[in-house]
C-alpha positions in Angstrom: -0.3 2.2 -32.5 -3.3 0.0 -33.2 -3.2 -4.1 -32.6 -5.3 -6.5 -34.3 -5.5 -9.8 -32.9 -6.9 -12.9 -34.7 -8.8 -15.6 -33.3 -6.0 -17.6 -33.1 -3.8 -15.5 -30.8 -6.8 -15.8 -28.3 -8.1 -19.0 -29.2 -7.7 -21.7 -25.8 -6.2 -18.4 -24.3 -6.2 -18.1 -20.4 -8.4 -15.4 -20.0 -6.3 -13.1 -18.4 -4.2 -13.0 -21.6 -7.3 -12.2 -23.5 -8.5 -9.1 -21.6 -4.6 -7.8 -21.9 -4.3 -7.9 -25.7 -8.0 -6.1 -25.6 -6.1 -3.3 -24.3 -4.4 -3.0 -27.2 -6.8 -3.7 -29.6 -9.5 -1.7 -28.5 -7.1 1.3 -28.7 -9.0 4.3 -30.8 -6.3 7.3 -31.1 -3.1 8.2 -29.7 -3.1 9.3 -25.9 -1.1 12.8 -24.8 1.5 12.2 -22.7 -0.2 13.9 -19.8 -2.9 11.1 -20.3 -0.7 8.3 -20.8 0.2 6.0 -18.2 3.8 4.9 -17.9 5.1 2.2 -15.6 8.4 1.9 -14.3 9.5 -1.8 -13.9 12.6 -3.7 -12.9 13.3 -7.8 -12.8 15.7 -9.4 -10.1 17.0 -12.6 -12.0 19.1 -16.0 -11.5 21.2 -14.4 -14.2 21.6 -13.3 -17.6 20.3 -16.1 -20.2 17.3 -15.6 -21.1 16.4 -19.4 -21.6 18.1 -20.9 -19.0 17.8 -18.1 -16.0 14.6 -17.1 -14.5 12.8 -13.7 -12.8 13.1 -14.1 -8.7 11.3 -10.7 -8.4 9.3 -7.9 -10.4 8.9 -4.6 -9.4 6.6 -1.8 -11.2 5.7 1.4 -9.8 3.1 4.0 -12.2 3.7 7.3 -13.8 0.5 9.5 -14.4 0.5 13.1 -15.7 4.2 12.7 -15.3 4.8 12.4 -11.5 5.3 8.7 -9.8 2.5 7.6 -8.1 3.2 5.6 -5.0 0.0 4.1 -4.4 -0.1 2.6 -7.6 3.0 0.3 -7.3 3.5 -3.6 -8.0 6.3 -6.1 -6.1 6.1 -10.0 -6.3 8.4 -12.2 -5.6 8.7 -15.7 -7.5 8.8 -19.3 -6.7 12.7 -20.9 -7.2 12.7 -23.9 -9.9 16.3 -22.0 -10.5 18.6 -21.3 -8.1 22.1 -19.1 -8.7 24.3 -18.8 -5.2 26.6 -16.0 -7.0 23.4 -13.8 -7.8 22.3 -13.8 -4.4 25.3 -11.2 -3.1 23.6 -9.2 -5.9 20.3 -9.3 -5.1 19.9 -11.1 -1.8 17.2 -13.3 -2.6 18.0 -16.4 -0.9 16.4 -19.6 -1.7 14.9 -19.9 1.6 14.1 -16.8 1.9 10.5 -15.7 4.0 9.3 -14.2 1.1 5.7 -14.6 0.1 6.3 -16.5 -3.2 3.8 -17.1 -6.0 4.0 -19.5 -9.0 5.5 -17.7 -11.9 2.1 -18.0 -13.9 0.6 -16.1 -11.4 3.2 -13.5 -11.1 2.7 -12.9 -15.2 -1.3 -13.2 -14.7 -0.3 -10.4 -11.9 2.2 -8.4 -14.1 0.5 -8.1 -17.0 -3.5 -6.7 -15.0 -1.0 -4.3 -13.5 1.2 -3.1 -16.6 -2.3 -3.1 -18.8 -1.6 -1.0 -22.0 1.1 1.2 -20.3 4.2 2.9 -21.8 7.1 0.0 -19.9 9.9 2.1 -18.8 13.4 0.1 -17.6 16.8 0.8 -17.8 18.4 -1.4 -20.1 15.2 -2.3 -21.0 15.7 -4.9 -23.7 16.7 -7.6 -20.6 14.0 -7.0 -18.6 11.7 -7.8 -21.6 13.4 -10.7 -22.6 13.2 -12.0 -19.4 9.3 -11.3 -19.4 8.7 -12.7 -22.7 11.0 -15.8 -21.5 8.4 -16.4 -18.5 5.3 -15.4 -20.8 6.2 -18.3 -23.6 7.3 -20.8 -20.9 3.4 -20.3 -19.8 2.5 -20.9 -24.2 1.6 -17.3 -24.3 2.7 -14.7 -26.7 5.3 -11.7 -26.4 5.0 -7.9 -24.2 2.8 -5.6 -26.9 3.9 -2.6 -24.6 5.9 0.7 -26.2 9.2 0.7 -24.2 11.3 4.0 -23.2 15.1 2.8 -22.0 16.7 4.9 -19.4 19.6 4.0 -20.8 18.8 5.5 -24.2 17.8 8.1 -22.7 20.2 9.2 -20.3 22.9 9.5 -23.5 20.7 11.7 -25.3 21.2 14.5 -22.0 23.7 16.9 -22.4 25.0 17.0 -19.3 26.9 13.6 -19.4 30.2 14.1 -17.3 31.0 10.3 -19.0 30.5 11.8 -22.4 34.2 12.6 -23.4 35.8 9.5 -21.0 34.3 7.2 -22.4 34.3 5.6 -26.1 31.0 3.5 -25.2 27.7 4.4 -24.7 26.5 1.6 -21.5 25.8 3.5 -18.6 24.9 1.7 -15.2 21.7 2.3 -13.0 24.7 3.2 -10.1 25.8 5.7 -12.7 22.6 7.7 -13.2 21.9 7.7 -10.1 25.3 9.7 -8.8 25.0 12.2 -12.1 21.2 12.4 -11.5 21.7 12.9 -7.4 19.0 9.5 -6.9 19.4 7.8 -3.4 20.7 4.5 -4.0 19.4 2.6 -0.6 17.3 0.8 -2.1 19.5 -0.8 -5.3 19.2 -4.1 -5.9 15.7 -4.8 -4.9 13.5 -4.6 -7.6 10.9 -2.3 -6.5 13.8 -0.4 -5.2 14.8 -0.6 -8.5 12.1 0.7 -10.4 11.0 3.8 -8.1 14.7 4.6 -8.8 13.7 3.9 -12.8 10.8 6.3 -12.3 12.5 9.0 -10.8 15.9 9.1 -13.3 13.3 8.9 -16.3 11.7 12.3 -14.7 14.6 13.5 -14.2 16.5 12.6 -17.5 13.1 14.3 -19.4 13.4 17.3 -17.2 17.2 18.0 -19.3 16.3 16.6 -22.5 15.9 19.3 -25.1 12.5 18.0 -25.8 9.0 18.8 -24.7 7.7 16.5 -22.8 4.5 16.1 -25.8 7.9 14.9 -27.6 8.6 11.8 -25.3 6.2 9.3 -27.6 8.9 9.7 -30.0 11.4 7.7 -28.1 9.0 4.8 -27.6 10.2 1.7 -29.3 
């Protein structure tokens, strides 16, 4: 997919935002799958409204030539202008925490050099990009030009489900894919424990779809 971007969208533009739409614009062809870079990303939140709530932590960890590389990863914590007491037995991210915080501008100036023009992978993706875009137009910037691939969406195209004939909806938990998919769950909860778990049950949920894995681009979105 090609991006044109006019003057405008970069016009009084921090600089960092400028060099991540050239990603998109100076894209020529399509990539193959073996060349494309996918990241695997998960927010920790305040809670669920995208307006109101805010992203305490980001985790990303890359994908290249489809195996996760581990010394290409991303975790940031955030500074707390919100604060949610009944989040914190989810996440554990207490307000005084000794976390090494950074302003959420920089943690989007951060996110986005990391993320660059990759393939976004999340599991229930559509929060975790509302959340980003929520931070990114708090800071007057624009929305996440990234293809997305939802390990959600994914995991109900397998024919393996052992949920498939209990259930009469299709919203499948992290927790869940992790137990059918045999993925360590030690680290839930954090969000770069999060995302390597992302990573590895998007492998994984490829390795049973009935598709080659040339095919994945046509589950981008």
């Amino acid at each position: 997919m090609n991006f044109w971007f006019s003057n405008k969208d970069k016009k009084n533009s921090p600089e960092f935002w400028v060099e991540y739409l050239n990603y998109f614009e100076n894209q020529t062809s399509k990539k193959k799958v073996e060349e494309t870079r996918f990241v695997a990303f998960d927010t920790e939140t305040t809670g669920f409204d995208y307006k109101n709530d805010r992203v305490l932590s980001i985790g990303a960890v890359a994908i290249q030539s489809m195996s996760i590389d581990v010394s290409d990863q991303l975790e940031l914590y955030l500074e707390q202008d919100v604060f949610n007491s009944e989040t914190v037995e989810i996440h554990g991210i207490r307000k005084n925490h000794e976390y090494i915080r950074v302003h959420e501008s920089d943690a989007i100036e951060m996110f986005l050099g990391f993320i660059q023009d990759a393939v976004l992978i999340a599991h229930h993706a559509d929060f975790d990009r509302r959340m980003i875009n929520s931070a990114l137009q708090r800071q007057g910037l624009g929305t996440l030009k990234n293809r997305f691939l939802d390990t959600g969406v994914l995991f109900r195209k397998t024919k393996h489900l052992i949920y498939s004939r209990e259930r009469k909806y299709n919203h499948y938990t992290l927790d869940e894919l992790c137990d059918d998919l045999k993925i360590s769950k030690s680290d839930r909860h954090t969000a770069a424990g999060d995302a390597f778990i992302t990573a590895l049950a998007f492998l994984k949920i490829i390795s049973k779809l009935k598709i080659k894995p040339t095919d994945v681009t046509s589950l981008l979105f």
